[in-house]
N, C-alpha and C positions, 0 to 999 in steps of 0.2 A: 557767181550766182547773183540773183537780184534778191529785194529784200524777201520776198515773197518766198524765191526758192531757198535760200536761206534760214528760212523759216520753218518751210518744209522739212529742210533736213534734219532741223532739230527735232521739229515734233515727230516725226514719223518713219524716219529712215531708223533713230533711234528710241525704244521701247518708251513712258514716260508713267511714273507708276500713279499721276491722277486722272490720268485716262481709262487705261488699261489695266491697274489693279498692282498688284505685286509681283510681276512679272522682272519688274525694273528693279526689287528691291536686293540692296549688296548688301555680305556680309561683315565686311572689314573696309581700312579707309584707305585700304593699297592704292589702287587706281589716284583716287584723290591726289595721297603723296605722289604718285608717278607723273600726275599733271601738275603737281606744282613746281615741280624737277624741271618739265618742259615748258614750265613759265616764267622760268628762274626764280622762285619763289615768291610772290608778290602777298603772301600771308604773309610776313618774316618783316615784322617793322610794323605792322598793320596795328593803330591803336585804334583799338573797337571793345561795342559792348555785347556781349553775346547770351540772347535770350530761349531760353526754353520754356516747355509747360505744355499741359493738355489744352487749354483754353488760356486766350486775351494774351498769347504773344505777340501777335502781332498789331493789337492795340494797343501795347505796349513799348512797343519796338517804335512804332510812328510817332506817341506824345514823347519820348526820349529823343526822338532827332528833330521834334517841333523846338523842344529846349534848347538843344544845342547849335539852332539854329536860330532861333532869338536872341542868341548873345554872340552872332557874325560869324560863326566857326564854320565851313564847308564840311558837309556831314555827307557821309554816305549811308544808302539804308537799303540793306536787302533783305526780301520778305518772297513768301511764298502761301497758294498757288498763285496767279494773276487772274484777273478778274476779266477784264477786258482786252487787254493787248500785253504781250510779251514784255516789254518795256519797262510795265509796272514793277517787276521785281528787282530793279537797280533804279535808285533814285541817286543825284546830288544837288543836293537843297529841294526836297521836296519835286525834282524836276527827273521825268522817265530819262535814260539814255536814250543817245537819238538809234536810227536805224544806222546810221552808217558804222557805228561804234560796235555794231550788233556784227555787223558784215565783215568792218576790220579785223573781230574775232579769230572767226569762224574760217575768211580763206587765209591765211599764215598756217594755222594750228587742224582747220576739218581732216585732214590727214590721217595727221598722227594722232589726232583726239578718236578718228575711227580706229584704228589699227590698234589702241589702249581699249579698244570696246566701251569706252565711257558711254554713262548715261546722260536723261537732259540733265537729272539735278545735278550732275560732276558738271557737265559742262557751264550749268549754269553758273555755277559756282565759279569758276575757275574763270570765267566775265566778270564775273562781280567784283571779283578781287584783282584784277589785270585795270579793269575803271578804277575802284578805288587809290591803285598805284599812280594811275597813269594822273588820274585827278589830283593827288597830292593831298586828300582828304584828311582833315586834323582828326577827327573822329567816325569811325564805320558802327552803325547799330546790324547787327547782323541776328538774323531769327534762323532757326533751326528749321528742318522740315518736321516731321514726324516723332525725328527721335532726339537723340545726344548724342550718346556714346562713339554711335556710329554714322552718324549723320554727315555727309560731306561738308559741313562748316567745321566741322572737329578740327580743324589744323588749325586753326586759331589758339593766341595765347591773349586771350582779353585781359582787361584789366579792371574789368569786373562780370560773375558773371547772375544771371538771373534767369529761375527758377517760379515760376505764375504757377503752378497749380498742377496736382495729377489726378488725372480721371480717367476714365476706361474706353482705349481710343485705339486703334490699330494693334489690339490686344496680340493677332495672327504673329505682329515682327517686334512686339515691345515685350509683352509676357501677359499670363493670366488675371495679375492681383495688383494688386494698387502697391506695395513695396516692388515686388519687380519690376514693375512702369518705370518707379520711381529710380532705382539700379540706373534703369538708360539712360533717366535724365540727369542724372546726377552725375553722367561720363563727362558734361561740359565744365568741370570744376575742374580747375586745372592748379597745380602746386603753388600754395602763395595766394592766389589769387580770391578776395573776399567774393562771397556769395551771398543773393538777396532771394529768399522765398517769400513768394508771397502772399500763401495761406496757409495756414499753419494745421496741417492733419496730422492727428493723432496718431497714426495707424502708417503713416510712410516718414516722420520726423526723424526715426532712429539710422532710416536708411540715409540723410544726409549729414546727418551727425557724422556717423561715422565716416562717411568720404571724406568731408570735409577735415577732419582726422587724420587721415593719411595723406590728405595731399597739406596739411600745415594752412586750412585757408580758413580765414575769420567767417562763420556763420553770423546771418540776421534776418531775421523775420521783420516784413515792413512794418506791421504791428506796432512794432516796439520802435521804428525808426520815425512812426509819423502820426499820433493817435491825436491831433490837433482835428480842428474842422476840415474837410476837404476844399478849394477852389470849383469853382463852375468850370465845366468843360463841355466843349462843344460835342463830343459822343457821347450822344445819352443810348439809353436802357439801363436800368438798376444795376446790371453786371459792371457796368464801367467804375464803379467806385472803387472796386478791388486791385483793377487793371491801377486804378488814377494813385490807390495810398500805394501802389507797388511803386511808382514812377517815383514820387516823392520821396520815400525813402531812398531810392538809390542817388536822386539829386541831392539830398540833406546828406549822403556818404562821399560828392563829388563835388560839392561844393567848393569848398578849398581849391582844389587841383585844379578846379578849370573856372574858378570868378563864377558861379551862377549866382545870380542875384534873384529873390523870391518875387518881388515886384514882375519882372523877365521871367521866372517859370511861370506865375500866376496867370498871363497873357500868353506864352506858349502851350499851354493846355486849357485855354480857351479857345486857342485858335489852330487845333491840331488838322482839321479839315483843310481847313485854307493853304495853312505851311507845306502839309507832305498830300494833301490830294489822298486820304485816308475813305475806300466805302463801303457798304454794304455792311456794317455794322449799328443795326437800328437804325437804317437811314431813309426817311420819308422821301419819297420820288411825286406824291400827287396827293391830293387833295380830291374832296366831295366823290368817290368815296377817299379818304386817308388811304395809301399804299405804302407799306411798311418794309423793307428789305432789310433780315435779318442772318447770317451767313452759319449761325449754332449748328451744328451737326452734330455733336454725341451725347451722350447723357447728361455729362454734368451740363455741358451749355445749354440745353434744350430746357434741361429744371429751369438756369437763369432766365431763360428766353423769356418761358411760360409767367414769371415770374413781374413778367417788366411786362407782358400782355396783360395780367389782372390788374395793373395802375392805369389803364387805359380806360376803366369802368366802360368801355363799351357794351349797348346794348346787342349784337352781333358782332362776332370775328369769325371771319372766313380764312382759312389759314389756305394756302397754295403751297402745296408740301411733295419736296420730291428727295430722292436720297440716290445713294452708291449699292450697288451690288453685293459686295461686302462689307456692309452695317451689320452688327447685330439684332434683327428688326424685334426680337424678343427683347430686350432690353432697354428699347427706345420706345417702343408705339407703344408701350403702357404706361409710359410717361405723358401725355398727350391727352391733354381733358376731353371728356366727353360732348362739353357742351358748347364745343366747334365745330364749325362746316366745315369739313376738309375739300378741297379738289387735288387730287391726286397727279400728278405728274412725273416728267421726268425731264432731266438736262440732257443738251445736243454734244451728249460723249458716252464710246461706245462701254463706258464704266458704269452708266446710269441706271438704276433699274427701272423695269416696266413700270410706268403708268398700272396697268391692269393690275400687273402681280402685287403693285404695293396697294392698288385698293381693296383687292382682298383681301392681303393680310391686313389692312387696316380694319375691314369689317368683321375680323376674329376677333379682334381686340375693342370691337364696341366702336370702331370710329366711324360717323356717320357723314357720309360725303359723294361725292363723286369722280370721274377722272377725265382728262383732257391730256391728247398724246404730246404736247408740248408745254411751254411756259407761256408762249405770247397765249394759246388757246387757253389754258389754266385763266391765267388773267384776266383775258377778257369774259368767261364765263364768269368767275368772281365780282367781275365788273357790273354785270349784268345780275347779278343776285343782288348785289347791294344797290343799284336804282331801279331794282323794281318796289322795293321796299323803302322811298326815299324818307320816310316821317321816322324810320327806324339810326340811329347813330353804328354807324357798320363802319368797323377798319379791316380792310384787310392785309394778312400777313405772305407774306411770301418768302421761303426760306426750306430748312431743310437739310442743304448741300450749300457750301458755295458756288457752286455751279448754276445750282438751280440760280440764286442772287444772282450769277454770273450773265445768263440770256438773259433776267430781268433789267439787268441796267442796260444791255445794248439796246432791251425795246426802248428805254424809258430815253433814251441817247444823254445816260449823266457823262 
């Protein structure tokens, strides 16, 4: 197959559950271990650091392989959805795998990886770690999908593992309540092995006490590992400082072990953008008007979003706002200030919800705006609100989904 068709067969020969919804999602990590059987294990030896949480994993994930790659180490970093190109989610040093590494995969193994019924994220998985073998990677930053427990990076034994935050996010395959969220994420603590949370809730703390309890592994809240000044880092929005004391702490715990020098972290979470090619995280793409690409999609992120838009003092925000079909729209659009233009949209996947139907439901909820059945069309109508009004200081946002971020950057060609 060419890259192309090989591409195909991943996205669409097999189901992929940020397209399509939860049609893809597995119960247990069998498959998993069945492909790591037929990869002759390439977790097994794998020193990595394995990130979970509702929100800023994977901001997270990139300023820890910016560090480790400041001080010369060959890092591998897998993260998840991708934004623009499949590639994105296997990096070493900061650099996508090529296609052909993609292709190498796929014909040895498409076979037997169909006849296993794997999905894309197994399959994805089981690339990521067949590169990071074949790479010889000193250290793998590896970010979960949605879950922990059962998430197909579970076959890792890290050696350390991190814990960002629980909010109420794929409730359908995690659970109702913010302790049983926390149950799944807390399946990535593995025997021995210290763990870093890094916000500290009242109301799901007892659920990793106790894991951590049974599996014999040192608990730390970054809190307590880093309550110094912060460093400047090149991802702003106010949510980054949580993501940035998380990072810190688990570097002030890995210090020793691997020579990090503060001077060298200080400059690698300055320059997490550049290193690992990190976006759609508060990332400005234009100017005159300001265009803001922001990737928050469930409650708690949307609070922080909202939060980092009021430091804007802008006199107009035009927010470009589109979501997933299975969001819970009760729970989110009341979050969402009144005194925004929305344009309502939707991403080019067939997961997205209508345009139409989210502008209505936004107009139950008092949200005042419009709709446009794409993003480039979203855009340019926002575009067109804010110079008609040129004496007015107007940014607009754009965000929602990752997805939606997602057609934003291919217009924007970041």
């Amino acid at each position: 197959m060419t890259y192309p068709e090989t591409l195909d067969w991943l996205f669409s020969k097999l189901p992929m559950y940020q397209r399509i919804g939860g049609a893809n999602y597995k119960i247990d990590l069998a498959n998993t271990h069945r492909l790591m059987e037929l990869l002759e294990h390439p977790e097994k030896g794998l020193t990595c650091i394995h990130v979970a949480g509702t929100n800023g994993k994977g901001s997270v994930c990139h300023m820890l392989a910016s560090i480790f790659q400041s001080h010369g180490y060959q890092v591998g970093l897998y993260t998840s959805p991708h934004l623009l190109n499949f590639r994105e989610r296997i990096k070493i040093n900061g650099r996508p795998i090529s296609e052909g590494v993609v292709m190498d995969f796929v014909k040895p193994y498409g076979a037997a990886m169909e006849k296993l019924q794997l999905s894309f994220f197994e399959m994805t998985v089981g690339l990521a770690f067949e590169v990071f073998r074949a790479e010889k990677v000193d250290i793998a930053i590896i970010e979960t999908g949605m879950g922990g427990r059962l998430d197909s990076t579970n076959v890792v034994t890290p050696e350390m593992s991190i814990i960002t935050n629980i909010g109420r996010d794929h409730q359908k395959f995690r659970g109702d309540t913010l302790p049983a969220i926390a149950r799944e994420k807390a399946g990535i603590i593995k025997p021995g092995v210290p763990v870093i949370i890094g916000e500290h809730q009242p109301e799901v703390a007892h659920v990793f006490r106790e894991k951590a309890a049974e599996t014999g592994s040192e608990i730390y809240y970054s809190a307590n590992l880093w309550d110094s000044n912060l460093p400047y880092t090149d991802l702003t929005g106010a949510y980054q400082s949580a993501n940035l004391r998380t990072v810190l702490g688990a570097a002030s715990l890995l210090k020793d072990r691997w020579g990090l020098d503060d001077d060298r972290i200080a400059d690698a979470v300055a320059h997490v953008v550049e290193r690992t090619g990190l976006m759609g995280r508060w990332q400005t793409v234009a100017e005159n008007p300001r265009i803001i690409l922001e990737g928050a999609h469930n409650a708690e992120g949307l609070e922080v979003a909202i939060a980092s838009i009021r430091t804007l003092h802008a006199q107009k925000v035009i927010w470009v706002f589109g979501t997933v079909s299975d969001k819970p729209l009760d729970d989110i659009l009341p979050l969402l200030p009144r005194d925004i233009f929305y344009v309502f949209t939707q991403a080019s996947i067939p997961r997205a919800l209508s345009a139409e139907a989210l502008y209505t439901e936004g107009l139950k909820h008092g949200l005042m705006g419009n709709s446009a059945p794409t993003v480039s069309a979203a855009i340019e109508y926002a575009r067109s609100l804010a110079t008609s009004s040129p004496e007015e200081n107007t940014v607009i946002i754009v965000g929602g989904s990752l997805f939606v971020v997602a057609d934003a950057l291919a217009i924007f060609g970041v």
